[in-house]
C-alpha positions in Angstrom: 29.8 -13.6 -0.4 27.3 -16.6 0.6 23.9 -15.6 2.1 21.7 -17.8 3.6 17.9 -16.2 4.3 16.2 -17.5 6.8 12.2 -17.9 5.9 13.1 -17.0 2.4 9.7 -17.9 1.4 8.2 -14.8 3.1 6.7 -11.6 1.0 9.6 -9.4 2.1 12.9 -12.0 2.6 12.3 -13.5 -0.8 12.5 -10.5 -2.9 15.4 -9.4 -1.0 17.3 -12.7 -2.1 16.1 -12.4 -5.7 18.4 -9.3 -5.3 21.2 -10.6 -3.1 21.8 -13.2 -6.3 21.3 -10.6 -9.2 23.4 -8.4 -7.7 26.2 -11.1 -7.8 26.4 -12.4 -3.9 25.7 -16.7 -3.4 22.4 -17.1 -2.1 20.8 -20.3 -0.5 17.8 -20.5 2.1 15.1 -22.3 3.9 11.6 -22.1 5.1 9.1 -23.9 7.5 6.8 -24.8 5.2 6.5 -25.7 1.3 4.9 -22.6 -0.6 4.1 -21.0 -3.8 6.9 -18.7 -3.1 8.9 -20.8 -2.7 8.0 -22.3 -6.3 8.8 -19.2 -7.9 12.0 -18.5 -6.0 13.1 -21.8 -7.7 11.7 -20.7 -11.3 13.6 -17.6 -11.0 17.1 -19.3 -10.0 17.1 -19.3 -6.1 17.0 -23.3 -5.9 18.9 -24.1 -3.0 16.6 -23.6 -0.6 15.7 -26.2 2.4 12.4 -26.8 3.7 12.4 -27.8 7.5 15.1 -25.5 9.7 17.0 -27.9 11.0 21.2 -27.2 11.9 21.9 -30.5 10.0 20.4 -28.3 6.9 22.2 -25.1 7.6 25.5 -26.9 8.8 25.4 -29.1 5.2 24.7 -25.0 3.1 27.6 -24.3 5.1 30.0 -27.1 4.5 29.2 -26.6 0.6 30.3 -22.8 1.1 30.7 -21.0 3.9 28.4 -19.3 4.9 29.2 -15.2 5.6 25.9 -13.9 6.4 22.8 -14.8 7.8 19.8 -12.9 7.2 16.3 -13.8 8.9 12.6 -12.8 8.6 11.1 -11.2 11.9 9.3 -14.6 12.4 12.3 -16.5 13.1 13.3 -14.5 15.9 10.0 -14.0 17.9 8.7 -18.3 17.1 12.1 -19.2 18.9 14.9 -17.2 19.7 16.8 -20.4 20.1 15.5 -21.6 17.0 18.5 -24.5 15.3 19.9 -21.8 13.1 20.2 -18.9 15.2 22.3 -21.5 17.3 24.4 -22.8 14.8 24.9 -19.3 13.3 26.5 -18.4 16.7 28.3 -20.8 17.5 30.1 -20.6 13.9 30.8 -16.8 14.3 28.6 -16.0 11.1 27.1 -12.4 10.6 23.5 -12.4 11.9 20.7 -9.6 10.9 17.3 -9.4 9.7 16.5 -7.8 6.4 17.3 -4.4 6.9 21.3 -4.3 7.5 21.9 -6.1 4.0 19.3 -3.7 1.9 21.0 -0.6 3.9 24.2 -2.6 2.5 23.5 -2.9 -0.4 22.1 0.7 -1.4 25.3 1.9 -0.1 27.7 -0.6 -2.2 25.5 0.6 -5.4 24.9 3.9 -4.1 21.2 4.1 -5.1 18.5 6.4 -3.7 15.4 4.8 -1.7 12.0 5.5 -2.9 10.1 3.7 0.1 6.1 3.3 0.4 5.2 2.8 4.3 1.6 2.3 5.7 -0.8 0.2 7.3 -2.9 -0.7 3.8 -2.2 -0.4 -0.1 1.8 -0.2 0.5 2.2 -3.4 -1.9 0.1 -1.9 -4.6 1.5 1.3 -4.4 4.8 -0.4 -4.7 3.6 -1.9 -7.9 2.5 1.3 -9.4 5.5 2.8 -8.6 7.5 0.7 -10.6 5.5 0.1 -13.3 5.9 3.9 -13.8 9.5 4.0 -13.7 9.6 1.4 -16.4 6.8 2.7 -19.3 9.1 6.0 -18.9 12.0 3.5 -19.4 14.2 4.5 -16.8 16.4 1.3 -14.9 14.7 0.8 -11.2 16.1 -1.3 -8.7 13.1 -2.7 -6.3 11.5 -5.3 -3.9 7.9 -5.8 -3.7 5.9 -8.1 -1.9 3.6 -9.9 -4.3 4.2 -11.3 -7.9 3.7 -9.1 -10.6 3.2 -9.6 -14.2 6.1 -7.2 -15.4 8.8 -8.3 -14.0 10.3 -10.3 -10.9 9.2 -9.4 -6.8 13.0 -8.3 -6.5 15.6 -6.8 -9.0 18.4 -5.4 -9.2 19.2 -3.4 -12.3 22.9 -2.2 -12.4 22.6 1.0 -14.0 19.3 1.7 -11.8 19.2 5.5 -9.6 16.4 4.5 -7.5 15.0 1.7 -5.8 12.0 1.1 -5.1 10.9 -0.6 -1.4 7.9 -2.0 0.3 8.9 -0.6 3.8 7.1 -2.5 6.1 6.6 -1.2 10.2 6.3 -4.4 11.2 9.4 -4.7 13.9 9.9 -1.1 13.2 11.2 -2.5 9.8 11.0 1.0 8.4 12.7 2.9 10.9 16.1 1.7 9.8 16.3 3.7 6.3 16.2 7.1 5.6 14.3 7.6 2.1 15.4 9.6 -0.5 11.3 10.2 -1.5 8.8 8.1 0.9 5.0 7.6 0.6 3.0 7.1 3.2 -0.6 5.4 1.7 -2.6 5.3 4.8 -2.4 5.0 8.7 -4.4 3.3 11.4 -3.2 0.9 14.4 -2.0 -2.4 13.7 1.2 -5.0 15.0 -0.4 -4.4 18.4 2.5 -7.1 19.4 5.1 -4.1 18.3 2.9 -1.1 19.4 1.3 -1.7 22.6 -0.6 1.5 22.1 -2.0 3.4 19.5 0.3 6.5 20.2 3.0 3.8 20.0 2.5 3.1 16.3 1.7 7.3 15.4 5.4 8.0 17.0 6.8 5.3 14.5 5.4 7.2 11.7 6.5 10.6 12.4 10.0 9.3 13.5 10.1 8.0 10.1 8.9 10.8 8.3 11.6 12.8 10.0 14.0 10.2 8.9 13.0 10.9 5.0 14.1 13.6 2.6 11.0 14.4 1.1 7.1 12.6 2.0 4.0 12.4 0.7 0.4 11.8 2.5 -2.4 12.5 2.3 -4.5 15.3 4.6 -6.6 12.9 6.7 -3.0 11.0 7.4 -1.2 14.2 8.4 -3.9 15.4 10.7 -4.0 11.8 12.3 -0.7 11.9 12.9 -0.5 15.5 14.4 2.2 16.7 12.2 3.5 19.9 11.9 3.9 22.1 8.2 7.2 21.1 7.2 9.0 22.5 3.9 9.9 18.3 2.3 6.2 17.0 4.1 3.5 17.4 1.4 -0.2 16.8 2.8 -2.6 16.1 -0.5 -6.2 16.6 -0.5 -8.1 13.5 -1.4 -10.6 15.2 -3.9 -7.9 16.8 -6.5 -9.2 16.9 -10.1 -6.6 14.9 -11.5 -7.5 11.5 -9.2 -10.7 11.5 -11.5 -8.6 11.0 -14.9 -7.8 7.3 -13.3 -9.9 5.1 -14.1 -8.6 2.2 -12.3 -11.3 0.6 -10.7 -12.0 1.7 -6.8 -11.0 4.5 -4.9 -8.4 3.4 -2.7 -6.8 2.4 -6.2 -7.1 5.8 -7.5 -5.5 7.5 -4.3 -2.6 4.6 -4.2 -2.1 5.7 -8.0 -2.2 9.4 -7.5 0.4 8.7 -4.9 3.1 6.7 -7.3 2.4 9.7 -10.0 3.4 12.7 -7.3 6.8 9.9 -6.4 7.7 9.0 -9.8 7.0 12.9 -11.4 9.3 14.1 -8.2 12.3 11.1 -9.4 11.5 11.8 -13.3 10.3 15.4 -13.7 7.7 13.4 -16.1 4.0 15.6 -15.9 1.0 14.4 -14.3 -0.7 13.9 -17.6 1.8 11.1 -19.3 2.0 9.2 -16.0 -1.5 9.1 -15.4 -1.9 7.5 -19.3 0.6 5.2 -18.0 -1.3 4.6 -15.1 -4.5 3.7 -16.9 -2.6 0.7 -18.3 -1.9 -0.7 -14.8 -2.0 -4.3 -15.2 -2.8 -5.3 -11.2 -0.7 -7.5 -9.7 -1.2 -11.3 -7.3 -3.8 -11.4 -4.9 -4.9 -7.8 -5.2 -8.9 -8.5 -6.8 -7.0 -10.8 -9.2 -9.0 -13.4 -11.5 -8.1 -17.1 -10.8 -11.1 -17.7 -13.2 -13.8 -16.3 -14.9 -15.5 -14.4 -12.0 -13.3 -16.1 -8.7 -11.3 -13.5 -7.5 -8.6 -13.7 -4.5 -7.3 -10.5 -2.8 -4.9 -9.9 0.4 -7.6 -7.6 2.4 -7.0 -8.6 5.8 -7.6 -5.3 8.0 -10.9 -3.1 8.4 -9.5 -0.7 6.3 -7.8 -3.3 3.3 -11.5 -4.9 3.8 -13.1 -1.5 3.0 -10.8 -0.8 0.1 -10.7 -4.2 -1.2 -14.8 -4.3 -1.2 -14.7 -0.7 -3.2 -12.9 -2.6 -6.1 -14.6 -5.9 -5.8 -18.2 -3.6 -5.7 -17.6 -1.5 -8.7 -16.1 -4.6 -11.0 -19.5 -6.8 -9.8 -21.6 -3.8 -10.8 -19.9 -3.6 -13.8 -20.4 -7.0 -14.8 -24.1 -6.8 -13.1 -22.9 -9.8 -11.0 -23.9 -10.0 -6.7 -21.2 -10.0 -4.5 -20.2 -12.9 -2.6 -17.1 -12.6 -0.2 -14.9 -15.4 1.7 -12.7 -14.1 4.2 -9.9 -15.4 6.2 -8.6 -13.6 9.2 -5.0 -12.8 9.4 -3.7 -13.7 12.7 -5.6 -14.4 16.2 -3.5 -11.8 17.7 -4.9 -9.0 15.7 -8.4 -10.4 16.3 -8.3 -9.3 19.7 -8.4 -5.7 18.8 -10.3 -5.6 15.7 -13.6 -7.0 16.7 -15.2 -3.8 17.4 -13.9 -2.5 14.2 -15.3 -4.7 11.4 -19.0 -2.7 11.4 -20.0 -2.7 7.9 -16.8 -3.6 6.4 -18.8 -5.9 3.9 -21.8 -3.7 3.1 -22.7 -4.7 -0.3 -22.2 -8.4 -0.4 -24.7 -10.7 -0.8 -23.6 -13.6 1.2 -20.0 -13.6 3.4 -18.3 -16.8 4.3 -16.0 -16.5 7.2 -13.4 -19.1 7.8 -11.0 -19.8 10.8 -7.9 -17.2 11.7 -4.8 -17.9 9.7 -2.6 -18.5 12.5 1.1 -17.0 12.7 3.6 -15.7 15.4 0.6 -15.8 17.7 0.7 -15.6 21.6 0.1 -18.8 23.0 -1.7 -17.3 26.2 -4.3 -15.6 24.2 -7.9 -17.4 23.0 -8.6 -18.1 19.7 -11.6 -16.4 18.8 -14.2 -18.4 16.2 -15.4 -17.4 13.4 -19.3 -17.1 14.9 -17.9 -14.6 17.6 -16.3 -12.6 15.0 -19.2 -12.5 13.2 -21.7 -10.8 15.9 -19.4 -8.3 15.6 -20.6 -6.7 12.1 -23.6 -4.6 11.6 -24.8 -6.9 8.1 -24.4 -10.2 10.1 -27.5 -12.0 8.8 -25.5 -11.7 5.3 -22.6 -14.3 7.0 -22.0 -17.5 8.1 -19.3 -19.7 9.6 -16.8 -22.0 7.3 -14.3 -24.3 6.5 -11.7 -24.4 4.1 -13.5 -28.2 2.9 -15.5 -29.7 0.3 -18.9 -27.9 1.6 -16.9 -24.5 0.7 -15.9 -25.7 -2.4 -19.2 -26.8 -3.4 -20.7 -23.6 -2.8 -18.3 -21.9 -4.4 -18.8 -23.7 -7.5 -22.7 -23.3 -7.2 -22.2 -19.4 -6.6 -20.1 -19.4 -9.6 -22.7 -21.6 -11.5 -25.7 -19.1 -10.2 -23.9 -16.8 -11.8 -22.4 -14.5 -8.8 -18.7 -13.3 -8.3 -16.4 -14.3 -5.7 -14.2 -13.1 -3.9 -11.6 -14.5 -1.2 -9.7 -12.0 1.1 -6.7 -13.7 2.5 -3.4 -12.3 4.3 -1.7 -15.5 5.0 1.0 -17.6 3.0 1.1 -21.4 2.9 -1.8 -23.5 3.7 -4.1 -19.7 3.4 -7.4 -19.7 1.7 -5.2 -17.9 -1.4 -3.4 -21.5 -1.3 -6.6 -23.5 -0.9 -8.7 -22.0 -3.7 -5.5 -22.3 -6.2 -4.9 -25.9 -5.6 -9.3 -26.3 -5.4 -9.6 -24.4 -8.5 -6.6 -25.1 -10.8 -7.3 -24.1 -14.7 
């Protein structure tokens, strides 16, 4: 079977073809724009993939093979629902879906169980830690994750594998299409405004998908915000258990995320508490979550309040630790989401010396709404005298360098793909 994945260079759809092509189907692709993902799909052996998304590209994939099933990114979809491949796809007759239909597929063909971690922050770590369990106990995982990790690929498929392991985003109600064997739920609080129009919008999604799941795990302040009920397979932990202080990962939202892939993988395994959490403390992180691009330049994915707040727990201790200030650079995800977080941002950055705040990375945003500067955004936090406005340019640069020279640890906190500050500083900063 031929699959062609439709913004294949995105954190969820290229895992997911990884998969598709280790689990024997054809796989080909394209994107909008050139990206690192991209890059690696190619290193790993997904190389015919088309940047532009044009129906000359599509229609050439398919007179090589035909093409049996198309499978697109949310993206797609809401940019253009007549978008040159959608057309051509329906006017050839080929299966359409987004991600969901072929995953559901394909645990059913190799009849494996779903571990799924859900949540508004800390679901790609979590999935990390999760399968970086599975393997030091040596048992064969199946899973897609959405960032690169330095054990193994973002997607595999191992054929004598029980479980697999999935990032299971909300976004489009994503996660509302699978029915976990074991899910995790690593934290809640309102986001995708564009899905959820309303706060209560987004708290039904996550109860409907805990009904959905065999067994769950979340923790107190989660349960109570989500007004659940004591159920028998719903398991509500407490936040200060003993065993969260034998981590020593640093930060606390770490330690939580951790403690959350050791209840998961002891529930799969039947391994104890104590041997996972050894395994734990070996955790060797994973891209864009506080990892080093040099020697004190560190780029992470923090892009909400909450990712902020857990992002600058990690990025505090380690700067304490090396007796280094703190200096942030953050880029906004989305304009869209600006619009109802500007009231929540406070004192996200308490404890940095000096913030840089750059223009919104923009994506699948509503053309009717204003783009909101950086300045405005700024009068919005309680420490705003530590902040200023930026570009990604050669002034940025140059103060990086003469932060990094004074001695001072940096941080960037980017959601976005191509073109992001994460892109920026690796091409700015190259070893």
């Amino acid at each position: 079977m031929h699959i062609y994945f439709s913004g294949i260079g995105g954190t969820a759809i290229g895992p997911l073809a990884l998969i598709a092509k280790q689990a024997g189907y054809t796989v080909s692709g394209s994107d909008k724009q050139d990206s690192q993902y991209i890059h690696y799909l190619k290193k790993q052996g997904v190389t015919d993939i088309h940047i532009g998304q044009t129906a000359d590209q599509i229609a050439a994939a398919h007179d090589r093979q035909p093409i049996d099933w198309y499978v697109y990114s949310s993206a797609v979809a809401i940019e253009n629902p007549d978008a040159p491949e959608l057309a051509f796809c329906r006017e050839q007759s080929i299966k359409m879906s987004k991600r969901d239909e072929l995953l559901n597929r394909i645990l059913q063909d190799k009849n494996l169980q779903l571990v799924a971690i859900a949540g508004t922050h800390g679901k790609t770590t979590t999935t990390a830690m999760v399968i970086w369990l599975f393997q030091q106990l040596g048992v064969p995982v199946s899973y897609s994750v959405g960032a690169k990790i330095p054990f193994g690929p973002m997607g595999q498929y191992a054929g004598d594998s029980k479980y697999f392991v999935y990032e299971c985003d909300e976004f489009d109600r994503n996660f509302l299409e699978f029915e976990p064997h074991i899910s995790l739920i690593t934290g809640v609080s309102w986001d995708h405004h564009e899905i959820f129009p309303t706060r209560e919008d987004y708290q039904e999604a996550f109860r409907e998908f805990i009904e959905q799941s065999g067994r769950t795990y979340l923790w107190e302040e989660d349960f109570e915000y989500l007004s659940l009920e004591p159920a028998e397979e719903v398991f509500s932990l407490d936040s200060s258990e003993p065993g969260i202080h034998e981590l020593q990962l640093a930060g606390l939202y770490n330690r939580l995320d951790a403690w959350l892939a050791i209840h998961a993988v002891q529930q799969a395994t039947g391994a104890s508490k104590q041997v996972l959490t050894e395994h734990m403390n070996r955790f060797p992180g994973l891209q864009r979550r506080m990892e080093e691009l040099l020697p004190n330049l560190f780029s992470d994915y923090a892009h909400t309040p909450e990712k902020i707040r857990g992002a600058m727990s990690v990025a505090l201790e380690t700067a304490r630790a090396r007796d280094k200030s703190l200096v942030v650079i953050y880029e906004p995800l989305t304009n869209r989401r600006q619009h109802y977080m500007l009231d929540a941002y406070g004192d996200c950055f308490e404890g940095a010396e000096k913030l840089y705040w750059t223009p919104s990375y923009l994506a699948r945003e509503d053309p009717d709404q204003r783009i909101i500067p950086p300045d405005e955004l700024i009068s919005h936090l309680t420490n705003r005298r530590i902040a200023q406005s930026a570009s990604l340019d050669d002034k940025l640069e140059h103060a990086i360098r003469q932060h990094l020279e004074n001695g001072d640890m940096v941080v960037a906190m980017a959601g976005g793909g191509g073109g992001s500050l994460d892109e920026w500083l690796r091409t700015r900063f190259a070893a």
